[in-house]
C-alpha positions as CSV (number, residue, x, y, z in Angstrom):
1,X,-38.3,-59.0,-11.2
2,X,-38.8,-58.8,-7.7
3,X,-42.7,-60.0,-8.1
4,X,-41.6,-62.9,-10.1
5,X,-38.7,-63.7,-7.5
6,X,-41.5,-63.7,-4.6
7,X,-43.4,-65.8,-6.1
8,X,-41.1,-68.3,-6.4
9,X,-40.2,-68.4,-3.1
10,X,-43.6,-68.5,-1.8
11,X,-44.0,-71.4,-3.8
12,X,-40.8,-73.2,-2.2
13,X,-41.9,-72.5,1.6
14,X,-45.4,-74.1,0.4
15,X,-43.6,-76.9,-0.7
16,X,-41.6,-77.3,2.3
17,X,-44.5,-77.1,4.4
18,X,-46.3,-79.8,2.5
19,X,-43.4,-82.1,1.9
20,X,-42.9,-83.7,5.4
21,X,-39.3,-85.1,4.4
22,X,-37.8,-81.7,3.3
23,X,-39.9,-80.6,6.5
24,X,-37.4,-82.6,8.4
25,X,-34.7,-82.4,6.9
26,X,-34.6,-78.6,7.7
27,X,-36.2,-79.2,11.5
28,X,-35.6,-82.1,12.8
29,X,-32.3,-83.7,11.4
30,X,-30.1,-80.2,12.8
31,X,-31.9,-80.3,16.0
32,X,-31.7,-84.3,16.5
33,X,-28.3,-84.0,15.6
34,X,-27.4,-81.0,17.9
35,X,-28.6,-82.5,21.0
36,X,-27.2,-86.1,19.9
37,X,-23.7,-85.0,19.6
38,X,-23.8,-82.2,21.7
39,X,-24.6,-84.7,24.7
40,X,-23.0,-87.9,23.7
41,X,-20.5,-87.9,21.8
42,X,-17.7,-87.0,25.0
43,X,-14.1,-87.1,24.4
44,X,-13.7,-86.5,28.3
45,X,-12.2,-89.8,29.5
46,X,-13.6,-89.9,33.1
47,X,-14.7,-92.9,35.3
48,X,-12.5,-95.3,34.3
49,X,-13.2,-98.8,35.9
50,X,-10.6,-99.9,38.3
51,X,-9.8,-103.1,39.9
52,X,-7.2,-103.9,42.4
53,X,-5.2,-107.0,43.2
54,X,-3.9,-106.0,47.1
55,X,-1.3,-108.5,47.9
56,X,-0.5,-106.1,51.3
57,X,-3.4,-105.7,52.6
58,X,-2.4,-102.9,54.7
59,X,-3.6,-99.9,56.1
60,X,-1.0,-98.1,54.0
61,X,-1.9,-99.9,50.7
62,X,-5.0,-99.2,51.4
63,X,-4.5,-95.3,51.6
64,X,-2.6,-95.7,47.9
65,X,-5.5,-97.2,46.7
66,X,-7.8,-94.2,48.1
67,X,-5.6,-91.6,46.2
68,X,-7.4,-93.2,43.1
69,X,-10.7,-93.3,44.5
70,X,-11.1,-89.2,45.4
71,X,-11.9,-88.4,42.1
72,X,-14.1,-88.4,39.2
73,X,-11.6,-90.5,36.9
74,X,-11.7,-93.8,38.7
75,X,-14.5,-96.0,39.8
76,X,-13.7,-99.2,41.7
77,X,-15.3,-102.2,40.5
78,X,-13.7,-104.5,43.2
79,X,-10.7,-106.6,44.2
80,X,-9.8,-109.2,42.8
81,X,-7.1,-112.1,44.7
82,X,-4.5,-112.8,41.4
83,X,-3.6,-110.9,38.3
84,X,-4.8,-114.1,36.5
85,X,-8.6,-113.0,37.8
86,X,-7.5,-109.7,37.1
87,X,-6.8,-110.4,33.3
88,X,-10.3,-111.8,33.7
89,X,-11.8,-108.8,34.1
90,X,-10.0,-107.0,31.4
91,X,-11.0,-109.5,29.0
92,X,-14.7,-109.7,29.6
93,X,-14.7,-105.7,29.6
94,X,-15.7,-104.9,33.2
95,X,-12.2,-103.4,34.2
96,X,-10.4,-100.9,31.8
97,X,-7.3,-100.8,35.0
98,X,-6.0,-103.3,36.9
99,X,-3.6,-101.6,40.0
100,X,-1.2,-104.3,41.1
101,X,0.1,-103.7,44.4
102,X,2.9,-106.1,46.0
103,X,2.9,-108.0,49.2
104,X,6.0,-105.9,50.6
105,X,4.2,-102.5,49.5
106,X,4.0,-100.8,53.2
107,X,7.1,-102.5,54.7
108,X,8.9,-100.7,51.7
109,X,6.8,-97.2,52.0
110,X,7.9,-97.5,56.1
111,X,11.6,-97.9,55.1
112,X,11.6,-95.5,52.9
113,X,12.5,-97.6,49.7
114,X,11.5,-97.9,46.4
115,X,8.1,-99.8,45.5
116,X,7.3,-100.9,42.5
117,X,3.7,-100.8,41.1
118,X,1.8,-102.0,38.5
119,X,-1.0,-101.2,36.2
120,X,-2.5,-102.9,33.8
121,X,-4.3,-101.0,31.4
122,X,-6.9,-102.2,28.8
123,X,-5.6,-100.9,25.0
124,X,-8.5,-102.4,23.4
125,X,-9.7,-98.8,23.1
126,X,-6.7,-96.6,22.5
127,X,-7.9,-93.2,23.4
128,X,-9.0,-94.4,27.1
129,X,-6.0,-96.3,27.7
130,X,-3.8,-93.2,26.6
131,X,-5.9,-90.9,29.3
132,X,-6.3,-94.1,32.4
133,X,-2.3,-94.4,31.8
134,X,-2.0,-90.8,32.4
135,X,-4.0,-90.7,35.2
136,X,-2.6,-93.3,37.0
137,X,1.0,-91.8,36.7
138,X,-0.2,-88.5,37.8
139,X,-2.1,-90.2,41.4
140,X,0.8,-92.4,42.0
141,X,3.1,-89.2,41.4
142,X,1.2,-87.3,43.7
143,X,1.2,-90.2,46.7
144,X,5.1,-90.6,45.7
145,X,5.4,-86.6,46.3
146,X,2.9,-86.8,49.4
147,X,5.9,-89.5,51.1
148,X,8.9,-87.7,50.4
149,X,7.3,-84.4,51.9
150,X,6.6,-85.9,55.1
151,X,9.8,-87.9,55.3
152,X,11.9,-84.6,54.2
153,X,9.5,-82.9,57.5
154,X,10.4,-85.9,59.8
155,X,13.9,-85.5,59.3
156,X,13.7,-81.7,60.0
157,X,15.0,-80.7,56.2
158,X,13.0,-78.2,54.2
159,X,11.3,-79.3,51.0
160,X,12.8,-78.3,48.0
161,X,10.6,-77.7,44.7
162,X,12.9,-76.8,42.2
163,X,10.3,-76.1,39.7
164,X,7.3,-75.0,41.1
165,X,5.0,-76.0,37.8
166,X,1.4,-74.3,38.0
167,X,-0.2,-74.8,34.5
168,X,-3.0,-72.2,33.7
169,X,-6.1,-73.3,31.0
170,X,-7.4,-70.6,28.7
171,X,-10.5,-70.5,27.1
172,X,-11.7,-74.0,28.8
173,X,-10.3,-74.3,32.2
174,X,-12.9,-77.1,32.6
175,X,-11.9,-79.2,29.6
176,X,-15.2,-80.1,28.5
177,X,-15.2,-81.3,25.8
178,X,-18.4,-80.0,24.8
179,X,-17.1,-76.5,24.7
180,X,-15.2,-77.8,21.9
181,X,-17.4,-80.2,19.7
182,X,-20.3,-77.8,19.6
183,X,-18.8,-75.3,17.9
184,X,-18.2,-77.9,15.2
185,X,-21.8,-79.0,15.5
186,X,-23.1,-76.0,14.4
187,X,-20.8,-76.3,11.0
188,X,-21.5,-79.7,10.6
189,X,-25.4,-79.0,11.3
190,X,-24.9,-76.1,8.9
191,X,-23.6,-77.5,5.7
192,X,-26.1,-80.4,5.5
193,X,-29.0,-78.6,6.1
194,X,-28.1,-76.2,3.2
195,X,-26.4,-78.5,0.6
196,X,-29.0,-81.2,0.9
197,X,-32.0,-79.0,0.9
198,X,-31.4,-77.2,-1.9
199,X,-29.9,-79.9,-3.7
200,X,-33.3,-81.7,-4.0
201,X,-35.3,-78.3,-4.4
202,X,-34.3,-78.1,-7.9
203,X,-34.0,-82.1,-8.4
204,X,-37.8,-82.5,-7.0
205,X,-38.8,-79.8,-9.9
206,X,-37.0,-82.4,-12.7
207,X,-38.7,-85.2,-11.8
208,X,-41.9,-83.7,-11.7
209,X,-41.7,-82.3,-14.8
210,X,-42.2,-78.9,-13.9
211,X,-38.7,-77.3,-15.2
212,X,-39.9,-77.4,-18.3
213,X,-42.6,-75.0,-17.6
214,X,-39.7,-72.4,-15.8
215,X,-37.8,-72.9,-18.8
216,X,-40.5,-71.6,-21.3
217,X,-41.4,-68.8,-18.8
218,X,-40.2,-65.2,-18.7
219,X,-38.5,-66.2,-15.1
220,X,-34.4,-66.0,-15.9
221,X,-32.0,-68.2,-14.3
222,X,-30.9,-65.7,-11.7
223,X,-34.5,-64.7,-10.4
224,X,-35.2,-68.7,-10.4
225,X,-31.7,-69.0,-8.4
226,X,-32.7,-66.6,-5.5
227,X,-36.6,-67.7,-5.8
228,X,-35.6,-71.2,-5.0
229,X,-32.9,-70.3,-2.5
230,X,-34.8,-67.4,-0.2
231,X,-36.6,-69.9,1.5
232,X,-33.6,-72.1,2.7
233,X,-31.7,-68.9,3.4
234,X,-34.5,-67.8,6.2
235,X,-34.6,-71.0,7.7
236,X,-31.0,-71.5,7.8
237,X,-30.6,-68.1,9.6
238,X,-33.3,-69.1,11.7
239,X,-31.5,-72.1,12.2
240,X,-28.0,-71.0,13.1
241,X,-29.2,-68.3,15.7
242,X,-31.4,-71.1,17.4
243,X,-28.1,-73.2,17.4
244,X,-26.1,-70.5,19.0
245,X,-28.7,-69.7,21.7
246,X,-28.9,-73.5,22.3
247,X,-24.8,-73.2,22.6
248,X,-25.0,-70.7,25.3
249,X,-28.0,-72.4,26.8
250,X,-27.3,-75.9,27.1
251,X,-23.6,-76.3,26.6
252,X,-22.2,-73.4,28.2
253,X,-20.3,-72.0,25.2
254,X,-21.3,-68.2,24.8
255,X,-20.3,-65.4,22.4
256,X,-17.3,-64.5,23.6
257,X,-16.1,-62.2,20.2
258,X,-17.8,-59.9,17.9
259,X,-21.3,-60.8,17.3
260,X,-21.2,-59.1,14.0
261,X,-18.0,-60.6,12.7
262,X,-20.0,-64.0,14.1
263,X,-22.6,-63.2,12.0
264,X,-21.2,-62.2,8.8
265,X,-19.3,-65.6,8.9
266,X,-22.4,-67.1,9.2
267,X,-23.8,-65.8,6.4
268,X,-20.9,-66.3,4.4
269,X,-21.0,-70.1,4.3
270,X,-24.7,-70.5,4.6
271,X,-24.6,-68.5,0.9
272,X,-21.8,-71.4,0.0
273,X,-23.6,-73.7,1.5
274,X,-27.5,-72.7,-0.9
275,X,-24.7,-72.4,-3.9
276,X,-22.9,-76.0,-3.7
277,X,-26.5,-77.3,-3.2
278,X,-27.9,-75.8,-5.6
279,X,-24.7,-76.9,-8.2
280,X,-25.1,-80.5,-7.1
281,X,-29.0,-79.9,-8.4
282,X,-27.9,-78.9,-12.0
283,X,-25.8,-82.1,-12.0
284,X,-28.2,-85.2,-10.2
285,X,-31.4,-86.5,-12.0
286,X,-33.3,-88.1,-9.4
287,X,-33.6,-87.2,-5.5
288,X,-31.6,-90.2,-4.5
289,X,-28.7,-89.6,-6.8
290,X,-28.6,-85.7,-5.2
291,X,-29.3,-86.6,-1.8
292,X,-26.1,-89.3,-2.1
293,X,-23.8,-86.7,-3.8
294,X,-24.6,-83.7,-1.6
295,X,-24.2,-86.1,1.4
296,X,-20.7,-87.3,0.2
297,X,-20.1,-83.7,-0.2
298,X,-21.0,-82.5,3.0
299,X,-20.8,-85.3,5.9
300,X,-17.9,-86.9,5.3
301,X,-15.8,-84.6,4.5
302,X,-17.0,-82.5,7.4
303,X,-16.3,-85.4,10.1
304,X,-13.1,-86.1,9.2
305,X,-11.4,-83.7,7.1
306,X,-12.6,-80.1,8.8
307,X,-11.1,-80.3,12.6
308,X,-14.6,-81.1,13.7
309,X,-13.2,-84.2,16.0
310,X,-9.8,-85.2,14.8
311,X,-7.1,-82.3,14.9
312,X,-5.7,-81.5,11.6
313,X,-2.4,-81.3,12.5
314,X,-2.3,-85.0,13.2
315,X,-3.0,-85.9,9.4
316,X,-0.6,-86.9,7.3
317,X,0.4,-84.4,4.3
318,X,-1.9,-85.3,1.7
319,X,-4.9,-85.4,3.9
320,X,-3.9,-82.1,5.3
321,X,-3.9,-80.8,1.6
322,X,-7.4,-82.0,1.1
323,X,-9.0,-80.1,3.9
324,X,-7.5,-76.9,2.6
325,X,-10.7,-77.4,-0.4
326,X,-13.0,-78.2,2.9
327,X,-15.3,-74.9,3.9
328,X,-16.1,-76.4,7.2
329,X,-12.6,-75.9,8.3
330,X,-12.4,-72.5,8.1
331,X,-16.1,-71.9,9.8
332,X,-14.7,-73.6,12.7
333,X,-11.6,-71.9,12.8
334,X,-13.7,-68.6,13.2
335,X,-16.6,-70.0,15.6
336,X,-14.0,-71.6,18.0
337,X,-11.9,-68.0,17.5
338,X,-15.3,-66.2,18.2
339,X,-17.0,-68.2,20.8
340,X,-14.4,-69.3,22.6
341,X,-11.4,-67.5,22.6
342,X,-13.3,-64.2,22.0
343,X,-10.2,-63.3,19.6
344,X,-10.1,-60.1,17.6
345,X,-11.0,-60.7,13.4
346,X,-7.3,-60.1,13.0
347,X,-6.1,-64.1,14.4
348,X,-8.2,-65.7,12.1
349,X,-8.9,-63.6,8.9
350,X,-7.2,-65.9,6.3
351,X,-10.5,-68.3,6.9
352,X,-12.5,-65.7,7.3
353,X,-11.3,-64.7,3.8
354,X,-12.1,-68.2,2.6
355,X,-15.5,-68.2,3.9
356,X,-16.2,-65.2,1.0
357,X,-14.2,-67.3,-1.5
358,X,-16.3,-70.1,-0.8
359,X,-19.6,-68.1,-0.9
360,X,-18.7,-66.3,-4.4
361,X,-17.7,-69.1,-6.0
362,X,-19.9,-71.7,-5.9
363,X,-22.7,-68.8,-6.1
364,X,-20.8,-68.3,-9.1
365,X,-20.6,-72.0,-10.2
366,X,-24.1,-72.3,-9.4
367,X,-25.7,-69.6,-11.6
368,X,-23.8,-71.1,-15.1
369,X,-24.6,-74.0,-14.2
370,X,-28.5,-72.9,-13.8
371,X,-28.4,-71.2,-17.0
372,X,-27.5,-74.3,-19.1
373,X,-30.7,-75.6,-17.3
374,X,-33.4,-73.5,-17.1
């Protein structure tokens, strides 16, 4: 049994090695798409392009306008003499703000009234103008705050902070945004390389003919099933520790829990990942048709439905149901638990749990299936 099961998978990694396609798929697809994602796609909104229409002109507008400017989040892209030009700009793209700061600005700031401000932000892109609208209410707060300390010290009256409001990030004081994708990388990375792979393992032996030949040899279903999978299984451990390292390396996101526990999840949905591969083989006729239904299995599903990018919670109800039948949602729930909160097995065992649900049954699924086929 065990020579027969050897043989087969020597077989496979001779076939991976000679066919350049499934060569990639397993190389260079996880570690194009690693680095890809990992360094462009940024949900960090930061150097937002500012212009300014200064009707003042002042020293004192001037020193409003530099509050923005100390930063990261704003870049100016110039001044511009009437929010007509100003709309200009937002139009043609090369602002995203537009400050709008009246002609009575410092005589106000001097008397100690009210000024009103504007800014004009660009909603053509929903999730920057959410962040630039923020940011601009939390400069001008802090230059409104700034003015009322020093008027409260000119007129010899201590300041009083009612609330003295310090918040305190855990877990990603830097809110990079990284820290948080690349977990889901690594599951998104994980699933396609096993489901695809192994989906057109067994397809590639239909077309050429050569099932027939398993199925008249003393090789059962089970010792083909781990034969053709043993392969895949190496280079998808392979795989996921290379990913890890690369986490720690590259994006600053170490192991912050229990490498075992880390591991074992690991394990868990590459095994579901080989079995749903290898049940979408049992079921497609031709390469094409399995590399289309393990894709729509995998990809999709995994971008949208798993937590990857979009938070779950923000779904409505039905989608929210769905993801509950999506494994990539519970491997990131334990590799963002793991690696970034460092959190003990006990906060996150229900998807822990799942992961072995996952694994046995479509392990399970698989292995009928393959014995109606070979």
């Amino acid at each position: 049994m065990i020579e027969r099961i050897l043989a087969i998978a020597q077989k496979e990694f001779y076939q991976i090695w000679r066919d350049k396609r499934s060569l990639g798929m397993l190389a260079f697809v996880p570690t194009f798409t690693l680095l890809l994602f990992g360094f462009v796609l940024n949900l960090d909104t930061k150097h937002v392009k500012l212009a300014v229409v200064d009707q003042d002109r002042t020293v004192e507008s001037q020193r409003f306008i530099g509050s923005y400017l100390h930063s990261e989040y704003f870049d100016l892209v110039g001044y511009v003499p009437s929010e007509e030009r100003a709309q200009e700009l937002i139009e043609r793209g090369t602002a995203d703000v537009i400050l709008v700061i009246p002609a009575d600005f410092s005589r106000k700031i001097l008397a100690n009234e009210t000024v009103n401000v504007q800014a004009i932000v660009n909603g053509g892109n929903s999730n920057v103008a959410t962040n630039a609208a923020a940011y601009a209410d939390v400069f001008a707060q802090d230059y409104s705050t700034q003015l009322r300390l020093q008027v409260l010290e000119r007129t010899g009256v201590n300041a009083y902070v009612p609330v003295d409001y310090r918040p305190r990030i855990w877990f990603n004081p830097e809110l990079k945004s990284s820290r948080y994708l690349v977990p889901g990388l690594m599951g998104y990375v994980m699933i396609i390389s096993t489901v695809i792979s192994t989906a057109l393992s067994i397809v590639r032996e239909k077309e050429r003919g050569t099932i027939e030949q398993i199925m008249v040899s003393p090789v059962s279903s089970r010792e083909f099933m781990f034969g053709k999978t043993i392969p895949y299984f190496i280079v998808a451990v392979v795989l996921a520790t290379l990913m890890i390292l690369a986490g720690w390396l590259l994006f600053d996101v170490p192991v912050k829990g229990n490498l075992f526990v880390l591991a074992a999840a690991l394990l868990f949905f590459i095994i579901g990942g080989l079995g749903m591969g290898l049940a979408i083989s049992t079921v497609a006729q031709t390469q094409e048709s399995a590399f289309f239904l393990a894709t729509f299995a995998t990809v999709l599903p995994t971008q949208l439905l798993s937590g990857f990018i979009f938070p779950i919670e923000n779904m409505p109800v039905v989608l929210r149901a769905i993801t509950t039948i999506v494994p990539a949602k519970y491997l990131l729930i334990v590799l963002r638990s793991i690696l970034l909160k460092g959190a003990p097995i006990s906060a996150y065992w229900p998807s822990f749990a799942a992961l072995i649900i996952f694994a046995n049954l479509t392990m399970t699924l698989a292995i009928r299936r393959l014995r109606k086929t070979v």
